[in-house]
C-alpha positions in Angstrom: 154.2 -65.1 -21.4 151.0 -66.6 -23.0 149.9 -70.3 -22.3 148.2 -72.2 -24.9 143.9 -72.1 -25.2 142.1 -74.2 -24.1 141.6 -75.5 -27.5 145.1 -76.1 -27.8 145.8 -78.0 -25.6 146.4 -81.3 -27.3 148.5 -82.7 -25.1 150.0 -84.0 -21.4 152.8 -82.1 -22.4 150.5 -78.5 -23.5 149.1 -78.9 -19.5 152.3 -78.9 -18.1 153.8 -76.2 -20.5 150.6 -73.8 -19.5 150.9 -75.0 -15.2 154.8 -73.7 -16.0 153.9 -70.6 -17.8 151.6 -69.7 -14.9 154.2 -70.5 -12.4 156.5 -67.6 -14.5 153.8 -65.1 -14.7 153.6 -65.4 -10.9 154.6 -62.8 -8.5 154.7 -65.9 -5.7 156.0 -69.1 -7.0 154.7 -71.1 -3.7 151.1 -70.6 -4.8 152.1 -72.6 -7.9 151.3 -76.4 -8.6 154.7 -76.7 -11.0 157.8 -74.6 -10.6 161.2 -74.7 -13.1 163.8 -76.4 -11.4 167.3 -76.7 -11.6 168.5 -79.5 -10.2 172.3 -81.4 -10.1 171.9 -84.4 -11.5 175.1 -87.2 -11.6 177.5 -83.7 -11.5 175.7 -82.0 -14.2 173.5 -79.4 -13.7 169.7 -80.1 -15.6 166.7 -78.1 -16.2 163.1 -79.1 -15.5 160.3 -78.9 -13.7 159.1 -79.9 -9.8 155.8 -80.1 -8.3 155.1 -78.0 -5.2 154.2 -80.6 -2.3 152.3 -78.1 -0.2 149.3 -78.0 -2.9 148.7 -81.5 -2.8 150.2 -83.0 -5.5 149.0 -86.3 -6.0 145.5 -85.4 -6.0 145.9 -82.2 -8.2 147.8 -84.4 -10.9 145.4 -86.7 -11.0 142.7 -83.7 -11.5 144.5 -82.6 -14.3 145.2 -85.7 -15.7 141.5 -86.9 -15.7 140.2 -83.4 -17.2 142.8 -83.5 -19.9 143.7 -86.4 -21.0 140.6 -88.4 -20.1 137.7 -85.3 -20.6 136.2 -86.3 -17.2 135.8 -84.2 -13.5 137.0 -86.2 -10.7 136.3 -83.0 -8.0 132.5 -83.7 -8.6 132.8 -87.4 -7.4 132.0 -88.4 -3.8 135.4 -88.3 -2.0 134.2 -90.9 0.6 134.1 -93.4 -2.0 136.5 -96.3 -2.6 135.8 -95.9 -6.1 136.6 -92.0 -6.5 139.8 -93.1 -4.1 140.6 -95.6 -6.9 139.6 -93.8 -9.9 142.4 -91.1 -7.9 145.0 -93.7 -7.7 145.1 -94.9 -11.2 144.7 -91.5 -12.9 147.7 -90.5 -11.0 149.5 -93.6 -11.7 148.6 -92.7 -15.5 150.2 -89.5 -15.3 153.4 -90.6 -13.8 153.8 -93.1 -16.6 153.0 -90.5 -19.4 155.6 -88.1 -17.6 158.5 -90.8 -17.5 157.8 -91.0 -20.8 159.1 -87.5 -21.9 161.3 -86.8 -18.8 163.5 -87.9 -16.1 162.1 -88.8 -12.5 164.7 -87.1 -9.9 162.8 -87.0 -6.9 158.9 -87.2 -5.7 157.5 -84.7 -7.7 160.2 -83.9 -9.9 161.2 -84.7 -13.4 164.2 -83.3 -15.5 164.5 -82.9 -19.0 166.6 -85.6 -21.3 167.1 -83.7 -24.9 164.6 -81.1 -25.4 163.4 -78.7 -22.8 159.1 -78.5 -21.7 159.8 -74.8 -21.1 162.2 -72.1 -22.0 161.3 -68.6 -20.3 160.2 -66.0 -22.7 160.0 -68.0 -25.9 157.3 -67.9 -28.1 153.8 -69.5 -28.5 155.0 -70.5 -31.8 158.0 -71.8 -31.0 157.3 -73.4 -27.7 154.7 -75.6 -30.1 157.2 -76.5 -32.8 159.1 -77.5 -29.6 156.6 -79.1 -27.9 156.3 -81.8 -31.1 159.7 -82.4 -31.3 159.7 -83.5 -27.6 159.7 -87.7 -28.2 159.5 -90.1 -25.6 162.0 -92.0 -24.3 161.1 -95.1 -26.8 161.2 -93.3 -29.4 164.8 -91.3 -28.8 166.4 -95.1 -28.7 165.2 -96.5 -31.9 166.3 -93.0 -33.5 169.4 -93.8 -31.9 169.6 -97.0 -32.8 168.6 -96.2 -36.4 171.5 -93.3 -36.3 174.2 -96.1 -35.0 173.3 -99.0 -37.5 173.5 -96.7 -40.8 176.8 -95.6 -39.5 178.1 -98.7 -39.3 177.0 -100.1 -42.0 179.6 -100.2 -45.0 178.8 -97.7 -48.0 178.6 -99.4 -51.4 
């Protein structure tokens, strides 16, 4: 499968798709930073995605995050420093947020999806991205819900 270029990735949700893609086009999944999971969830079995815990995943989120979202290289900082150790923490706690946004949090480092899938194995570039867009967050889902359950019940004139 291909993964987006570098110049499209727009997105929180691109990175992920492209870690996922790489985890596919892998001979040996444990080398991977994210893996496609499926997990039972409250009886029902779910699709998603888990972080491997042996590659460090706090810190390699928060590497990602930082390059991607906020343009900047947190491996050339001085690791010593309570401000790198900081500017760690909160990139991190960034990246959780924008993730519970779009997905389910099951476990440490892994999220399931709620109405549209990140990844779907041997899909196209094309498609994935028409998919990708029409991933909303969680807010967003309620008001359409919302939205949907008030015109119902409105009376028609």
């Amino acid at each position: 499968m291909k993964q987006f270029s570098a110049a499209q990735v727009s997105d929180w949700k691109h990175v992920l798709y492209n870690l996922l893609v790489e985890s596919h086009n892998s001979d040996n999944n444990s080398g991977c930073l994210v893996c496609p999971v499926e997990v039972l969830h409250v009886g029902q079995k779910r699709q998603g995605f888990s972080f491997n815990p042996n590659l460090q995943p706090r810190k390699k989120i928060a590497e990602l995050y930082a390059h991607h979202v906020r343009k900047e290289t947190l491996e050339q900082q001085d690791p010593k420093s309570n401000f790198t150790e900081d500017l760690y923490k909160y990139y991190l706690r960034c990246a959780y947020q924008l993730m519970c946004k779009y997905f389910m949090k099951v476990g440490p480092f892994t999220y399931i999806y709620e109405e549209v899938p990140l990844f779907i194995a041997g899909e196209s570039l094309a498609d994935a991205e028409d998919r990708l867009r029409n991933i909303d967050t969680k807010h967003r889902r309620k008001k359409k819900k919302a939205l949907f359950h008030s015109s119902k019940s409105e009376p028609s004139s």
